[in-house]
C-alpha positions, 0 to 999 in steps of 0.5 A, spaced: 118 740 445 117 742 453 115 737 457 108 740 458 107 738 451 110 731 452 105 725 449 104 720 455 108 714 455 107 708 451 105 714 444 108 715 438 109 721 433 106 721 427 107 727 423 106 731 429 100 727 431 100 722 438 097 715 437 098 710 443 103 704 441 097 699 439 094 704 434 101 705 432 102 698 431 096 697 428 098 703 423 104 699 421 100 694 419 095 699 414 089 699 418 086 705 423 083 705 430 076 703 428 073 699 434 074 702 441 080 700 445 077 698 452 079 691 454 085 690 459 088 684 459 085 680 464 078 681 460 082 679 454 084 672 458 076 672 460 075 671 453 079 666 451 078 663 457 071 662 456 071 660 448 075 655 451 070 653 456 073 646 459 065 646 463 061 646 456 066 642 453 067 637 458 061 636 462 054 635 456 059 630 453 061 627 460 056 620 458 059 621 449 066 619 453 064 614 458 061 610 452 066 611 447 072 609 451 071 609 458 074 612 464 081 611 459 080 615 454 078 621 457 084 621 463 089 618 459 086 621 452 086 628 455 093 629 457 094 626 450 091 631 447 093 636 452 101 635 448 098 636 441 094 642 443 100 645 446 104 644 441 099 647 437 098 653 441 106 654 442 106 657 435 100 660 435 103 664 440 110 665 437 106 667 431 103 672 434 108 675 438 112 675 432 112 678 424 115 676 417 118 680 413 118 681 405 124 678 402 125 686 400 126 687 407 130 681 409 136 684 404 136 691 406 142 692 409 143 700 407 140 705 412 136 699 416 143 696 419 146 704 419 141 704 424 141 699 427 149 700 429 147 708 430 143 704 435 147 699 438 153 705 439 157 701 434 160 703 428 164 710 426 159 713 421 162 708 416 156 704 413 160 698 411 164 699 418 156 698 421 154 693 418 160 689 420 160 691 427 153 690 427 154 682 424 160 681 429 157 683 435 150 679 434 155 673 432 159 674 439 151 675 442 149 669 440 154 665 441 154 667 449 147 666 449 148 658 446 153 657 451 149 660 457 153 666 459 148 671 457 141 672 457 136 676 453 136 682 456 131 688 454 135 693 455 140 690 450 141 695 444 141 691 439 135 687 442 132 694 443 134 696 435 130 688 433 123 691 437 124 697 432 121 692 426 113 691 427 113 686 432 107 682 432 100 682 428 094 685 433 088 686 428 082 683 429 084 679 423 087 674 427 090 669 423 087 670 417 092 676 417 098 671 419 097 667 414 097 672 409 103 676 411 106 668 412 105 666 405 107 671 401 104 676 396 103 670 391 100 665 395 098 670 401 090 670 397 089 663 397 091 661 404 088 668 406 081 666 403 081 659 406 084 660 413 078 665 414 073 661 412 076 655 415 076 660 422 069 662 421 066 655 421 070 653 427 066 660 430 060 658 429 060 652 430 063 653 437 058 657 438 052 653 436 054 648 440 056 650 446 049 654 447 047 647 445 049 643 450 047 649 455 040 648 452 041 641 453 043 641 460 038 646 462 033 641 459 035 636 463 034 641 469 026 642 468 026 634 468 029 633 475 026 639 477 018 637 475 019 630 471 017 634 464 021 631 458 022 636 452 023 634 446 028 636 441 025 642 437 023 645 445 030 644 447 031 648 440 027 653 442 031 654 448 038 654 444 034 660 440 032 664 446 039 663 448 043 665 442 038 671 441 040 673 448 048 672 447 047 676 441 043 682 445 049 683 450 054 683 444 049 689 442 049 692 448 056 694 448 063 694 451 060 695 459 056 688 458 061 684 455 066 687 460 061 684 465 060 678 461 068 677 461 069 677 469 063 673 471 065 668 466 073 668 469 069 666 476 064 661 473 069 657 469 074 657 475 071 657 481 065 653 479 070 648 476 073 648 484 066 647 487 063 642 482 070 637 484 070 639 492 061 638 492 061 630 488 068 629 491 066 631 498 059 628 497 061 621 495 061 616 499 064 610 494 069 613 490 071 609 484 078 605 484 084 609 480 085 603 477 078 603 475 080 610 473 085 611 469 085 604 466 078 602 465 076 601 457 069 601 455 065 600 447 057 602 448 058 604 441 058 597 438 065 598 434 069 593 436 063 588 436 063 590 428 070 588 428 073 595 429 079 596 433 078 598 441 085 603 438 079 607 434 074 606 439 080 610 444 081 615 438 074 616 437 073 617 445 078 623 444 072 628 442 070 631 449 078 632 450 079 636 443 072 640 443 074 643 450 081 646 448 079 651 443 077 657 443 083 661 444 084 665 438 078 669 441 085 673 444 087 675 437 081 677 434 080 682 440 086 685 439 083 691 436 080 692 442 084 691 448 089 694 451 098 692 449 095 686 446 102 686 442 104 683 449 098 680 451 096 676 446 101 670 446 101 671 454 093 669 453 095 664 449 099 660 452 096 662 460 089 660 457 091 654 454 095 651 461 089 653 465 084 650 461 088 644 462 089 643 469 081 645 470 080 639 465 083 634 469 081 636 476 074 635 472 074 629 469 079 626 475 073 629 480 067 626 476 070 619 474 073 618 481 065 620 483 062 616 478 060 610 481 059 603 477 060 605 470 055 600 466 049 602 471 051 610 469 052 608 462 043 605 462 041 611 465 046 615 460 042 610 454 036 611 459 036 618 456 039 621 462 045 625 461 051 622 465 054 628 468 048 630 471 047 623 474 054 623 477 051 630 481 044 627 483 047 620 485 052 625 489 050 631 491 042 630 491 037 633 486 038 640 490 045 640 489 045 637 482 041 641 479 046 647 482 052 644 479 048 644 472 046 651 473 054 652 474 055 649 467 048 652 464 052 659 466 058 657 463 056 655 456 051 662 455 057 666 456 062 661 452 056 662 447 057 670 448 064 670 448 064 666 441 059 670 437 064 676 440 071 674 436 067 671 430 063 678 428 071 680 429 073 675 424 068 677 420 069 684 421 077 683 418 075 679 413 069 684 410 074 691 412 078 687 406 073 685 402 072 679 402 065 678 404 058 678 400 056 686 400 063 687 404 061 695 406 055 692 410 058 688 414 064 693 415 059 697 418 062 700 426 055 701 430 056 709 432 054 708 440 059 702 442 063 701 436 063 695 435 060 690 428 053 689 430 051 686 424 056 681 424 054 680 431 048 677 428 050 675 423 054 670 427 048 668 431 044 666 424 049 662 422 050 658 429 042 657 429 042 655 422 048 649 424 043 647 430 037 646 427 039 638 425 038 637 433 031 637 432 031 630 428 038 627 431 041 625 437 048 625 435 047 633 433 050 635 439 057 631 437 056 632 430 057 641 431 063 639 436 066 635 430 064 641 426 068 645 430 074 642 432 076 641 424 074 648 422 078 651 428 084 647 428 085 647 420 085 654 420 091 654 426 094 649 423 095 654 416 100 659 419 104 654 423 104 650 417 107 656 412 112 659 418 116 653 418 115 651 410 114 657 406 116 663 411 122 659 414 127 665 411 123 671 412 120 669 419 122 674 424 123 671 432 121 676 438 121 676 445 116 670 445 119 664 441 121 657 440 128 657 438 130 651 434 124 647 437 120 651 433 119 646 427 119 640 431 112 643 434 110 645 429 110 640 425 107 635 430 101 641 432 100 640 424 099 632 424 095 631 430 091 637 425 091 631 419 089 627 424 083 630 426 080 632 420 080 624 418 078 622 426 072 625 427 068 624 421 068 617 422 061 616 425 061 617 433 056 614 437 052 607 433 054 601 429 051 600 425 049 607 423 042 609 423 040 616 420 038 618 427 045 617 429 049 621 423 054 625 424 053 630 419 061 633 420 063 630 412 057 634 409 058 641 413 065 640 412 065 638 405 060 644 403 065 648 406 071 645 402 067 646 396 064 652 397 071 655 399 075 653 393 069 653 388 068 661 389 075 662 389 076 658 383 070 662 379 070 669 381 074 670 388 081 670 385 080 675 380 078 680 386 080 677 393 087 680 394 088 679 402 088 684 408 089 691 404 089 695 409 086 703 410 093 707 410 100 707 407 105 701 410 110 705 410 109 711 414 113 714 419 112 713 426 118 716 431 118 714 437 118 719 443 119 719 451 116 712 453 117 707 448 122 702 449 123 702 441 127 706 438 124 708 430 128 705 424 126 711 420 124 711 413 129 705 408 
């Protein structure tokens, strides 16, 4: 080939058609290109960081904390979480930047290990000569690197040979696609079907409730703004036109959400900066630090009912967990954004240590700033929403009402954003049949390439799940219950499976936790269990009244039921999982750019 035929780099060959290396990849994994490519990186991180939108998820449940808690549950209870959420996204990102092979592939030692020496420069062209080159050179590798002396280098040919297997799993899928791959061809069904509905329920109700605290907040921007109080259903109404709008900027294409992205990266960033240096700086009696992080307070009435403070306290972590979620978001855009097989682990992990820092500095800078607890706690009981009390009593009505539009931006774009990755899911789910009507759902619009009509179908859903705002006050703390336990369920899932059941097969890459992989993973999966049991207790009144109802055990409950009972009546017999569009085994060769060099057929 000359060189004016040379593909560009970072292409591969496939029977003498270029594709680029993430359409490669996607390949190896049975699917094609079908949405367009056209996210960098930094718009993947503004994804992710804006469905772990700290803002939305903090501030509307500022005043749930201050009386479920106190000042100690939210300092103390966000670090807490942070670990476990760490812990959590730790292997997360190991799975994603990673694969599993099959037992087949795991006792292959033929032409692969030939390879792999043929590669490394070992061997004499004998195949039992390789494979012990192969093995002796990999043990004195290893031992070098346990004992400090050499580290992984990317240009080490046996490394580079290792990168030939299809690391890692860019599908829109996310983890419906890892847990399949995780769990194998006989369970890889079951575990596939549950994680992708368990992963849409955390979805729309990430989305239901973000836009509806948005809702809320805006509500209280009219109030402060001419003293008019609207009532539930007009608050609903808000939500709907909110959630219509984020819906039509996922219609209109990639150029909006583009937009959407990099303005929702400044909001959440450096609206977090303005609001902590406006209050801090506006404050003239700032709380004390041992009032801040030591200070412990039930206004629910559950320690009064004989209920330990310690529930109180584990109850009060609601807040923490809601705002870290979300950031999945990266592997469901994975089809459509640029080197996400490098990307995706990177968003997991930057967004995580982001979303923390941001937090603390928030609730440090509105506790600090918060004033005497019980009088913020009246007017929280009043009907105020306390976050806005600590920005009027701060930085006047003029300046509250703009840190509330701050927050108001920031849930809209959370809002969009959500809707964004779970019409993803759905699309993965449905391209693998596992929708009702699946072919109609797959449907690509032909202008931006994108699932539209799972787009709205998501904001349907999401409204659906927000209409008890109209009749509970608890609603708001409800959904976010709702989708802490969906999302943490299905992330939890393929940790789970690759320290149990994928312990043999998984295959570690450039990202991983070494032999502390299990240790985190399996303390992620117990503060899941934890969860699941935590926040469907009642979280605001004792004793509960109907107006008070967290309705998180029936949602959840309807979604146990509705899961497993369809598998067992019908989906068994259809269901198999991811499929894929094109044969697995097809050959791609590397060429000029690719730092991975092809393993050819086996």
């Amino acid at each position: 080939m000359s060189a004016i035929e040379q593909p560009p780099p970072h292409y591969v060959e496939e029977k003498g058609n270029f594709m680029s290396e993430d359409e490669a990849r996607l390949a190896k994994l049975g699917y094609k290109q079908g949405m367009k490519r056209q996210f960098t990186a930094f718009q993947n991180f503004g994804f992710v960081l804006t469905n772990a939108s700290v803002l939305i998820g903090i501030v509307p449940l500022f005043g749930f904390g201050m009386a479920t808690g106190g000042p100690l549950a939210l300092t103390w209870g966000w670090l807490l979480v942070s670990c476990f959420v760490m812990c959590i996204g730790l292997g997360m990102a190991e799975i994603c930047s990673s694969t599993c092979r099959s037992q087949a592939e795991k006792g292959r030692g033929g032409r692969e290990t030939f390879n792999l020496a043929r590669s490394a420069g070992l061997g004499d062209g004998n195949l039992e000569t390789a494979r012990s080159a192969v093995i002796l050179q990999v043990q004195v590798q290893e031992t070098a690197r346990s004992a400090g002396l050499l580290g992984r280098s990317r240009t080490d040919p046996l490394d580079r040979a290792r990168r030939g297997h299809p690391a890692a799993y860019p599908t829109a899928g996310g983890l419906y696609y890892w847990t399949a791959k995780l769990a194998g061809p006989r369970w890889g069904p079951l575990f596939s079907w549950v994680e992708a509905w368990f992963n849409a329920l955390g979805q729309v109700a990430g989305a239901s409730g973000s836009v509806l605290a948005a809702a809320q907040l805006l509500a209280e921007i009219v109030r402060l703004s001419n003293g008019h109080v609207m009532d539930n259903k007009a608050v609903f109404g808000v939500f709907c036109a909110m959630i219509v709008t984020g819906a039509l900027m996922n219609t209109a294409g990639g150029l909006a959400l583009k937009a959407t992205s990099y303005a929702s990266v400044y909001i959440h960033i450096l609206g977090t900066i303005v609001i902590v240096i406006t209050i801090l700086a506006t404050c003239s009696n700032k709380n004390s630090a041992s009032m801040v992080f030591t200070q412990f307070e039930d206004d629910t009435g559950a320690t009064s009912d004989g209920f330990s403070p310690v529930l109180v306290f584990m109850l009060g972590l609601l807040p923490s967990q809601w705002s870290l979620l979300g950031y999945d978001s990266s592997a469901h855009m994975s089809e459509e954004t640029e080197a996400s097989y490098v990307n995706g682990p990177r968003a997991i992990v930057y967004t995580i240590i982001a979303a923390v820092l941001m937090g603390f500095a928030l609730i440090l800078g509105m506790t600090f700033t918060l004033g005497d607890l019980d009088t913020a706690i009246t007017a929280y009981n009043g009907g105020s929403n306390m976050a806005s009390y600590v920005f009027v009593r701060n930085a006047g009505t003029g300046g509250g009402i703009f840190l509330l539009l701050i927050v108001v931006a920031a849930g809209w774009c959370c809002g969009i954003g959500t809707l964004a990755a779970n019409s993803r899911m759905f699309y993965a789910f449905a391209r693998d049949g596992g929708l009702p009507a699946s072919p109609f759902w797959a449907h690509l619009d032909a202008r931006s390439e994108m699932p539209i009509r799972l787009v709205w179908l998501s904001a349907l859903l999401a409204t659906i799940l927000a209409i008890p705002s109209m009749f509970s006050v608890a609603a708001l703390s409800a959904v976010s219950g709702i989708s802490i336990i969906g999302f943490m369920v299905s992330y939890s899932i393929p940790i789970l499976l690759r320290n149990t059941m994928a312990r043999n097969t998984f295959v570690q890459s450039e990202f991983n936790l070494g032999r502390w992989s299990a240790p985190i993973g399996f303390v992620g999966c117990a503060w899941t269990a934890c969860a699941c049991v935590l926040f469907q207790f009642p979280q605001t009144a004792y004793p509960v009244t109907p107006e008070f109802l967290n309705y998180t055990p029936v949602a959840v409950g309807f979604m146990i039921l509705f899961t497993g009972g369809w598998w067992l009546i019908d989906a068994r017999k259809w269901f198999k999982g991811p499929r894929g569009q094109l044969p697995v085994d097809s050959d791609h060769t590397v060429v000029e750019g690719v730092d991975r060099p092809s393993m050819g057929k086996l």
